[in-house]
MINUDO-211771 format. One record per residue (C-alpha): residue number from 1; x, y, z. Coordinates in Angstrom, 1 decimal. Each point is the difference from the previous one (the first is absolute). Layout:
MINUDO-211771
 resi      u      v      w
  NUM      X      Y      Z
...
This chain:
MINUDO-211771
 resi      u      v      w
    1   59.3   85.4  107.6
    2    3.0   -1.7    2.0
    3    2.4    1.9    1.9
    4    3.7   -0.3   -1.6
    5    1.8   -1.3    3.6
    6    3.5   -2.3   -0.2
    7    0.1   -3.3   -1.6
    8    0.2   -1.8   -3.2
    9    0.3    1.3   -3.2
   10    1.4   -3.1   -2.2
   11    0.2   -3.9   -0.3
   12    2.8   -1.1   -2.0
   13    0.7   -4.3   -0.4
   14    2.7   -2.6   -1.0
   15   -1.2   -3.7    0.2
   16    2.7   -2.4   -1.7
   17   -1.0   -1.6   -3.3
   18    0.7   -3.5    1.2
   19   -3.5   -1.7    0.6
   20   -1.8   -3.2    1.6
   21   -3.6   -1.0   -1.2
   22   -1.4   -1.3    2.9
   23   -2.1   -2.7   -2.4
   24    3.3   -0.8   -1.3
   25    1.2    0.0    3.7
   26   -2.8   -2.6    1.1
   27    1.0   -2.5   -3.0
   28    3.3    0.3    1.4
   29   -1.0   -1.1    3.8
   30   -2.9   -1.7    0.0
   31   -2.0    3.1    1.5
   32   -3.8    0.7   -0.8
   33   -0.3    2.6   -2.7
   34   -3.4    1.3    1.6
   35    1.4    0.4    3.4
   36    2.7    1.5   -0.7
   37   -1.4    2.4   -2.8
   38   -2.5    0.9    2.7
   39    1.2    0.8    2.6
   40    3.9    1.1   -1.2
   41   -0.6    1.2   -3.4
   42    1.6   -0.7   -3.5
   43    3.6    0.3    0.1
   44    2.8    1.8    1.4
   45    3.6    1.6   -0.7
   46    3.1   -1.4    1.0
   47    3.6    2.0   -0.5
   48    3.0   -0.1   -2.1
   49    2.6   -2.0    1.3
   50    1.7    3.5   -0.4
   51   -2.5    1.9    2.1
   52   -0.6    1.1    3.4
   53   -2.2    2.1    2.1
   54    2.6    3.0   -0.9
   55   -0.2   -0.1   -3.9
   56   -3.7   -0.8    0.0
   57   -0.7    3.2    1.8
   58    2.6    2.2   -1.7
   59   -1.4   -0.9   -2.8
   60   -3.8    1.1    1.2
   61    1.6    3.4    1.5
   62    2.1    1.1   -3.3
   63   -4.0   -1.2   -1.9
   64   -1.8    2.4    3.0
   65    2.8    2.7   -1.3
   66   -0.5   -0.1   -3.9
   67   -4.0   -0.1    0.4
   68   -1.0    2.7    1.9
   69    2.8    2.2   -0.7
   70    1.5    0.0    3.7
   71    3.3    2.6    0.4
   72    2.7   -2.5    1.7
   73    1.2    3.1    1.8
   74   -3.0    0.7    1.6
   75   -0.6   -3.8    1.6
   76    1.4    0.7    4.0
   77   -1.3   -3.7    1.1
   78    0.4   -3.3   -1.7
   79   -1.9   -2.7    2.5
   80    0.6   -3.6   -0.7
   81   -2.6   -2.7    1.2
   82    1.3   -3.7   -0.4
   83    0.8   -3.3    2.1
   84    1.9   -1.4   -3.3
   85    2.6    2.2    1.1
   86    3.4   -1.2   -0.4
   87    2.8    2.2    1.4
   88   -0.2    0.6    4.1
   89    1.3    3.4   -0.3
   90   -1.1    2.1   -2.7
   91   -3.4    0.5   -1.8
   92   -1.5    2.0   -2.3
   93    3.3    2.0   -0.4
   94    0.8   -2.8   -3.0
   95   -3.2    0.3   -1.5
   96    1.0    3.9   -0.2
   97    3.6   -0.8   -1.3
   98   -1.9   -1.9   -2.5
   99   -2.5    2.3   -1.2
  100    2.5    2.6   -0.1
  101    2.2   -1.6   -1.9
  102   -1.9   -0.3   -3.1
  103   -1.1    3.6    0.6
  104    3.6    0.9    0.3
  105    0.3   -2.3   -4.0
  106   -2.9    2.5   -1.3
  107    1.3    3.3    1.3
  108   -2.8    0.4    2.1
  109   -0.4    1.3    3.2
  110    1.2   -2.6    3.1
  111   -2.3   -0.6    3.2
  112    0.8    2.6    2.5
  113    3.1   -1.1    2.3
  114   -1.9    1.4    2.7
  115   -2.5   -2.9   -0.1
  116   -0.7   -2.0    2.7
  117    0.0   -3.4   -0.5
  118   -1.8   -2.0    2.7
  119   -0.7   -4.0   -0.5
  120   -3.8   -1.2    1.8
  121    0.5   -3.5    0.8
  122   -3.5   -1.6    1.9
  123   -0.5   -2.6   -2.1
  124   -2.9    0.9   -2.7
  125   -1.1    3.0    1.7
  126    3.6    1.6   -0.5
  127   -1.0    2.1   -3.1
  128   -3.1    2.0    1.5
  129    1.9    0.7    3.3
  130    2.5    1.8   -3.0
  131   -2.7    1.5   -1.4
  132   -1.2    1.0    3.9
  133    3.4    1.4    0.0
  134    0.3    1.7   -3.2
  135   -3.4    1.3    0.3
  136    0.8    1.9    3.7
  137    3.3    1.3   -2.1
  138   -1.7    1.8   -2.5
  139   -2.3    1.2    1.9
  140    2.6    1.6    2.8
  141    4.2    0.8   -0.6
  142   -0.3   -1.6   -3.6
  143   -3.1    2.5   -0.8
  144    2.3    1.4   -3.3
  145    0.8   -3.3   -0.8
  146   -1.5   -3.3   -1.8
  147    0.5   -3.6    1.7
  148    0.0   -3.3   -1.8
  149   -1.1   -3.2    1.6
  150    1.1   -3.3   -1.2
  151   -1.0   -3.3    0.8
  152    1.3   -2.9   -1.7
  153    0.2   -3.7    1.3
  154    0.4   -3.9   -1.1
  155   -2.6   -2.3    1.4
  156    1.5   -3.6   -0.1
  157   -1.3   -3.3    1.3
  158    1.9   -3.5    0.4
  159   -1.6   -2.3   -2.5
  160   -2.2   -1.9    0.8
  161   -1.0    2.0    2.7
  162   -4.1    1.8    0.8
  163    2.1    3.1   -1.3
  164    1.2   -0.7   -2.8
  165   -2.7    1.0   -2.8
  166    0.1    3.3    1.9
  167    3.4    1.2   -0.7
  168    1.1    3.1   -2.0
  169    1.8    3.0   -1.1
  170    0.1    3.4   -0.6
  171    0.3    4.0    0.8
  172   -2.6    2.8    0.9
  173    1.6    3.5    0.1
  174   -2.5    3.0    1.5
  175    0.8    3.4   -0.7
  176   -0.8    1.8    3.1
  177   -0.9    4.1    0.2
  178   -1.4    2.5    1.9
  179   -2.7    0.8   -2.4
  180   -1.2   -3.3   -0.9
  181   -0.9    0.0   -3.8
  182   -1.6   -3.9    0.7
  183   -0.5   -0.6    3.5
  184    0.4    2.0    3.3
  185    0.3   -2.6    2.8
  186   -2.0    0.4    3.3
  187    2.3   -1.0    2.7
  188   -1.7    2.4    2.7
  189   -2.9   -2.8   -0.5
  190    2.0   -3.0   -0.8
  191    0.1   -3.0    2.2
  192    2.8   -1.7    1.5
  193    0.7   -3.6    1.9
  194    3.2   -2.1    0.7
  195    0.3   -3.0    2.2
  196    3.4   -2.8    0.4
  197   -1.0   -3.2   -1.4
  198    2.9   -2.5   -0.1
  199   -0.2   -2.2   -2.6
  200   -2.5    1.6   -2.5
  201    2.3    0.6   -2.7
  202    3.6    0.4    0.3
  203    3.1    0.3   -1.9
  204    3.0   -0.9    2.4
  205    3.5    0.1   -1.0
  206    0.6   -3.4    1.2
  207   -1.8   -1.3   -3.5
  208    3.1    1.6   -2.1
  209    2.8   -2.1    2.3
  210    1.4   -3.1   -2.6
  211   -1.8    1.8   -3.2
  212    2.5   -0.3   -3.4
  213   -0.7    4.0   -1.7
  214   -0.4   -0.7   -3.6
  215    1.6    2.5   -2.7
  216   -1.7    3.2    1.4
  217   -0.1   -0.6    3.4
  218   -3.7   -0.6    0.7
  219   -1.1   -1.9    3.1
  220   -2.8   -2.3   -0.2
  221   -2.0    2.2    2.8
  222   -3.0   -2.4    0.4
  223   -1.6    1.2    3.6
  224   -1.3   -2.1    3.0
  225   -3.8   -0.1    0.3
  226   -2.6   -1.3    1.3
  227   -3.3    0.1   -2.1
  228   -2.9    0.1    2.0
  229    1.4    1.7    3.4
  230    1.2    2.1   -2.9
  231   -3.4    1.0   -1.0
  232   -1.4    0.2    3.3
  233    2.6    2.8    0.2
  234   -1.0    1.4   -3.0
  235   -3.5    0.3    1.1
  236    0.5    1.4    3.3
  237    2.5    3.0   -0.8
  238   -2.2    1.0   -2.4
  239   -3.1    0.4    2.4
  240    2.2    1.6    2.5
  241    1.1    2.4   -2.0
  242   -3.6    0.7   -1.7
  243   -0.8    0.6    3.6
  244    1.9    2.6    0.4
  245   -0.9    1.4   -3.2
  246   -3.9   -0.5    0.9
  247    0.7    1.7    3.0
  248    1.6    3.0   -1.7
  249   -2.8    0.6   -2.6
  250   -3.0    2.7   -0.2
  251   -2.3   -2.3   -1.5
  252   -1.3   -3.5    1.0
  253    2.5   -3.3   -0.9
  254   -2.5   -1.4   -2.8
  255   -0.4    3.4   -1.4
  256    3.5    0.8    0.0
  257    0.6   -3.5   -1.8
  258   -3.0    0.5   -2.3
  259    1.0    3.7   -1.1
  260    3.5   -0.9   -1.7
  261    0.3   -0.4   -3.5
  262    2.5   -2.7    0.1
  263    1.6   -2.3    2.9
  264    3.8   -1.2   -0.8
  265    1.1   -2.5    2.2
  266    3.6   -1.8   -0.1
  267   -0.9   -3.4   -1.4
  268    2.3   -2.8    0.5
  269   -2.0   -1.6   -1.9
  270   -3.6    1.4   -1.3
  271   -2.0   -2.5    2.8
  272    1.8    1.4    2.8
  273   -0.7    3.4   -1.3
  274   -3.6   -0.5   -0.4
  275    0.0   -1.7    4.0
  276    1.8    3.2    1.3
  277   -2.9    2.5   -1.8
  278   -2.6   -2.4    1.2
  279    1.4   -0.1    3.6
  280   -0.1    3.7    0.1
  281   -3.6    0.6   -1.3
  282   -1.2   -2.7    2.7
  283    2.0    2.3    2.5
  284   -1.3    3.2   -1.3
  285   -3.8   -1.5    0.5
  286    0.7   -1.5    3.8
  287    1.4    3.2    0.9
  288   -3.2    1.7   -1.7
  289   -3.6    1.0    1.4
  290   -3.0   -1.7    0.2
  291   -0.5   -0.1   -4.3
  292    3.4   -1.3   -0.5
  293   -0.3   -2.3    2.7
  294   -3.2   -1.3   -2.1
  295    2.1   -0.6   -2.6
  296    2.4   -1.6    2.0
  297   -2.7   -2.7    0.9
  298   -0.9   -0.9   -3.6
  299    3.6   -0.6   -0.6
  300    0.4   -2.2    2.9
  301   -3.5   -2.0   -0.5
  302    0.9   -0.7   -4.2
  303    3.2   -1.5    2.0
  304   -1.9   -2.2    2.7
  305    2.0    2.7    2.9
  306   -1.5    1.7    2.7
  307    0.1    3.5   -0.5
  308    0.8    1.3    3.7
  309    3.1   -2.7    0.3
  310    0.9    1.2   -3.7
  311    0.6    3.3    1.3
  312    1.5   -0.4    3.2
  313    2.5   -2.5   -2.2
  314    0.6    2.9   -2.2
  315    0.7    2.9    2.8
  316    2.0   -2.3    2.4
  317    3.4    0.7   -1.1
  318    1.7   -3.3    1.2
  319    3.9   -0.6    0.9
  320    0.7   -1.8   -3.1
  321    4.1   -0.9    0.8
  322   -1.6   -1.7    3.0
  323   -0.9   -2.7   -2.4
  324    3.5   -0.6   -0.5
  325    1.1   -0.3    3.6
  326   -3.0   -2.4    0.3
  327    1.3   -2.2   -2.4
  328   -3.0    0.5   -2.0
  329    0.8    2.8   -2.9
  330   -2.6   -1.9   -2.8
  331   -3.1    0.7    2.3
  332   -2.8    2.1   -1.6
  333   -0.5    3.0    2.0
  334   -2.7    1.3   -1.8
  335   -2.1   -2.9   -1.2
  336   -3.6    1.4   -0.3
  337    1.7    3.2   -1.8
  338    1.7   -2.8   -2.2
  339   -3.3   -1.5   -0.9
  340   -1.5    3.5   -0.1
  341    2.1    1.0   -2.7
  342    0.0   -2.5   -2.4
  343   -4.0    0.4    0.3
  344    0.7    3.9   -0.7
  345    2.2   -0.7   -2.8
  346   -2.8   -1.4   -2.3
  347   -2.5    3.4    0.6
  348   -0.7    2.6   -1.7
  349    0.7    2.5    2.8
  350    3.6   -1.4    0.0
  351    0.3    0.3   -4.0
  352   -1.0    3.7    0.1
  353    3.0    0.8    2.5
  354    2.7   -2.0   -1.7
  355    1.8    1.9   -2.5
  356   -0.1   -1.1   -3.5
  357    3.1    2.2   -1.4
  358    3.0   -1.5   -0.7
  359   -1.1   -3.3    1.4
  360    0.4   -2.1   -2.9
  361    3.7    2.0   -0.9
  362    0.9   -1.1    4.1
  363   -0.7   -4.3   -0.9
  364    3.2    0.6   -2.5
  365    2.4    1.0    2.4
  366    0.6   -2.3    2.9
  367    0.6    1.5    3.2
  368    2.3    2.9    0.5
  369    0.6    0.6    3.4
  370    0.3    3.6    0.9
  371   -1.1    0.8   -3.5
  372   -3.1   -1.9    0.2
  373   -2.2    2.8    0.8
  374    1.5    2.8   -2.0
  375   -0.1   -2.4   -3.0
  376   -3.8   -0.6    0.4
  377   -0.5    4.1    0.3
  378    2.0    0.5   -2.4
  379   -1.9   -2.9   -2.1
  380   -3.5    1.8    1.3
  381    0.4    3.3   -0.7
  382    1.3   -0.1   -3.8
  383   -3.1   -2.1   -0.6
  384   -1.8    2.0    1.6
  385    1.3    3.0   -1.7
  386   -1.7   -1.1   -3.0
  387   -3.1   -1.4    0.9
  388   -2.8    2.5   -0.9
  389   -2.1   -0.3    2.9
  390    2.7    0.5    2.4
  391   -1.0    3.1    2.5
  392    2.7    2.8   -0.2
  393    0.1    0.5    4.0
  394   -0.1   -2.3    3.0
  395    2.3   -2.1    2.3
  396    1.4   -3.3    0.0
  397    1.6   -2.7    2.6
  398    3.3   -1.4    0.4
  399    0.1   -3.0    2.2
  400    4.0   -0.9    0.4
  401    1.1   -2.9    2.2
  402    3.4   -1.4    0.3
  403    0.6   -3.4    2.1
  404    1.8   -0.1    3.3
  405   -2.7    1.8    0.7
  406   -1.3    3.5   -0.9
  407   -2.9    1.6   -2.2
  408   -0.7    3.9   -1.2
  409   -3.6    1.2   -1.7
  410    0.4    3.3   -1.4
  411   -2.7    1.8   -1.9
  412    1.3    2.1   -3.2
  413   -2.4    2.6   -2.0
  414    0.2    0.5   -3.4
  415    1.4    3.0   -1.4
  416   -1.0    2.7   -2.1
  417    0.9   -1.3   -3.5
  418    0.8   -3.2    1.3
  419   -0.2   -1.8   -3.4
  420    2.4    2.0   -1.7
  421    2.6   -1.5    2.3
  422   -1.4   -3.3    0.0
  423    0.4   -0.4   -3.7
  424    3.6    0.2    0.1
  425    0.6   -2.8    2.0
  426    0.6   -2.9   -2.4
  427   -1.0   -3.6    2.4
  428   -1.3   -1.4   -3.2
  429    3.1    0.9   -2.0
  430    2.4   -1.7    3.0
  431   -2.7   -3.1   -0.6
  432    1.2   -0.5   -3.9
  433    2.8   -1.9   -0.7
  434    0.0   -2.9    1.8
  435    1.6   -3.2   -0.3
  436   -1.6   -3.4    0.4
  437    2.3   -2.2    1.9
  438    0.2   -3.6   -0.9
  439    0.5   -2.4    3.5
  440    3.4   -0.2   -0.8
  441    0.9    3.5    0.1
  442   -2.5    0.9    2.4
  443    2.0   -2.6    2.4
  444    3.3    1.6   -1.0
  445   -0.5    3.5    1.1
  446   -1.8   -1.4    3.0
  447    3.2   -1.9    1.0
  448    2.0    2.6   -0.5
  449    2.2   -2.0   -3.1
  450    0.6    1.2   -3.3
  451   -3.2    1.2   -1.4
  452   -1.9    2.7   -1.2
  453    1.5    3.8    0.0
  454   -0.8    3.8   -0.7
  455    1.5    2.8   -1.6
  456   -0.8   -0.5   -3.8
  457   -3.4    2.5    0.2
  458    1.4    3.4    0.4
  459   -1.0    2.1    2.5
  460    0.5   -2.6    2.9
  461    3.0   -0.4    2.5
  462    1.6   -3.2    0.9
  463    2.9   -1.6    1.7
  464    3.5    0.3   -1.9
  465    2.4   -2.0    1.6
  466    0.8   -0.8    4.2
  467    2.8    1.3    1.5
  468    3.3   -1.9    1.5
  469    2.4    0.3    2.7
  470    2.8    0.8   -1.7
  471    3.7    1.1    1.1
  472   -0.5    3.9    1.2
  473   -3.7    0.1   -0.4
  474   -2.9   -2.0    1.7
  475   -3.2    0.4   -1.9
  476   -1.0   -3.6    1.0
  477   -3.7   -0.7   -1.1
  478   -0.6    3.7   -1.1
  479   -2.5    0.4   -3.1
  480    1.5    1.8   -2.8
  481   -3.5    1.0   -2.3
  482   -0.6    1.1   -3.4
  483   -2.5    1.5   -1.9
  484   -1.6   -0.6   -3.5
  485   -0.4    3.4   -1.5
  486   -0.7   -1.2   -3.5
């Protein structure tokens, strides 16, 4: 049986109804359908002209709330993840106002107002350092308490840019106890890395200057990247912080790998997620003994690679912003791993440690940004739940990464009664309800003109009106929200 320690005990989602086909995206561009539906998946969400990152993830908290029956009163930390952000000085204090308005409409009880209200901003890693947080809360001054972690985000791409058919939408909220009904988190053996890297993937201010808001005051906050330095960075966070992980652990790296019953990765898109668990295995062998290095080898001869230069590639830990300094940020820093890998991909070894559980449920829903990972777990689990064959005890990873650069792995166990929670959590409900876009509206809400808004399904949160600066009063750009109760 599983010790009851602090962490998770609910999932609750909000993804907009407003969807793109990514077939139907393809006609539109020119784009190869197989590619695409390959290596991205099958479509994504895209919000209301009358949403932001606030309402999506008031509207997954007040959802977290009514499901598993959570006493306002008793939440004493309300942590935000985002980079979709759009007010520089407060945070999740108006996703509280929110939510406790339309408790305050029912006569129920309000969140506490002794509630922290932190914001994590570090890009997509921004919700599990919340959860980080919220989890060490719990678990020390906030012991009497509950904590609820919300990550919510809006993933858009310039047309006709490499990120465009990875865009999307969409809220994760995690409530967070010191009993852990679904998952207590392991952040004594977690592992940790963060390094500067320049021009990965930013969001500068400067990209706002000369933009016309439309009628609710949404900037078009398309980032600065820089795709394949981008994934080099990607690649080599995540082995430096499964290092440190590897290093913390009982057991060998390929056994600790092998022994989880599900690996969650955040997944820009499903390909990159697939390269970050394959990087990691290849890690967890090279760092292995003299079986695992065996292993190694037949990896590296199905790819045509040296096994001894595959390993020292995959242990060297290289200065990766030097690439930019050098002029030179598109040079493959790991190119027999790179080869390696898409040789792994296509075994039966790799198969067996990819996990199968709300896979399919993840190609519908673009990239989220901070949410990306809850939303899989969340996705995961409720299957899960109510597969048959699914063991009752046993741990899982969660491999977080956020751009700019940083990367956490932190193993979770299953609670006691773990599916009892797991069954309330309602991804697939959030999934119903969509709303095919047509090119012409897809383009409108894109552009930020008149298009496409929420607020007509009740039980969802949207903006109301924008505020002015009037004579006496200066509320200049201020949201004024609303909620559909019925």
């Amino acid at each position: 049986m599983s010790m009851s320690a602090a962490g998770i005990s609910g999932f609750a989602a909000y993804l907009p109804p407003h969807r793109v086909q990514l077939e139907d995206w393809c006609r539109w561009t020119g784009d190869q359908w197989s590619k695409i539906e390959t290596v991205v998946g099958h479509s994504f969400r895209i919000r209301g002209a009358n949403e932001n990152a606030y309402t999506m993830a008031a509207t997954a908290v007040l959802r977290l709330i009514e499901r598993y029956g959570v006493d306002p009163a008793a939440i004493g930390f309300l942590g935000f993840g985002t980079e979709s952000s759009t007010d520089n000085s407060a945070g999740a204090v108006i996703i509280k106002g929110m939510v406790n308005a339309a408790l305050q409409s029912r006569n129920a009880p309000e969140i506490s107002r002794e509630c922290e209200v932190p914001e994590f901003k570090h890009a997509c890693l921004g919700g599990v350092y919340a959860l980080k947080s919220a989890t060490r809360y719990v678990a020390t001054d906030g012991s009497d308490r509950v904590a609820v972690v919300v990550c919510a985000d809006i993933a858009e791409y310039a047309r006709a840019s490499s990120g465009e058919p990875t865009q999307g939408a969409g809220a994760v909220a995690m409530l967070v106890e010191p009993n852990a009904r679904l998952l207590s988190v392991g952040l004594g053996q977690s592992g940790s890395a963060s390094a500067y890297r320049g021009a990965d993937f930013r969001k500068p201010f400067t990209r706002f200057m000369g933009q016309t808001p439309g009628e609710f005051g949404q900037p078009r906050d398309f980032p600065v990247f820089n795709g394949k330095y981008s994934t080099t960075c990607y690649v080599d966070e995540v082995l430096a912080a499964a290092r440190h992980l590897f290093a913390r652990a009982t057991s060998r790296p390929s056994e600790l790998l092998r022994s989880m019953k599900a690996t969650f990765l955040h997944r820009p898109y499903q390909r990159m997620a697939e390269t970050g668990l394959a990087f990691t295995f290849l890690l967890a062998l090279a760092l292995g003994d003299g079986e695992d290095l065996a292993e190694l080898a037949q990896y590296a001869h199905g790819a045509d690679v040296d096994p001894d230069d595959l390993a020292a590639e995959l242990v060297a830990a290289p200065d990766v912003h030097a690439l930019v300094a050098a002029g030179a940020p598109g040079t493959e820093l790991y190119p027999l791993s790179t080869r390696t890998v898409r040789h792994l991909r296509e075994t039966p070894q790799f198969a067996a440690l990819s996990t199968s559980y709300g896979h399919e449920r993840m190609r519908e829903v673009g990239n989220l940004y901070t949410a990306s990972l809850p939303a899989w777990m969340a996705a995961g689990i409720e299957q899960a739940a109510l597969a048959v064959d699914t063991e009752d005890a046993g741990q899982i990873l969660a491999i977080g990464y956020g751009s700019g650069d940083a990367a956490e792995l932190i193993p979770m166990t299953l609670a006691d009664g773990w599916r009892q929670a797991a069954t309330r959590i309602g991804f697939a409900e959030a999934l119903a309800g969509s709303n095919d876009l047509d090119e012409a509206g897809y383009i409108a809400l894109h552009e930020g003109s008149q298009g496409a808004e929420v607020g007509s399904s009740p039980g969802v949160f949207y903006i109301d009106a924008l505020g002015t600066n009037t004579e006496g009063f200066n509320d200049l750009g201020i949201e004024y929200y609303r909620y559909h109760s019925s």
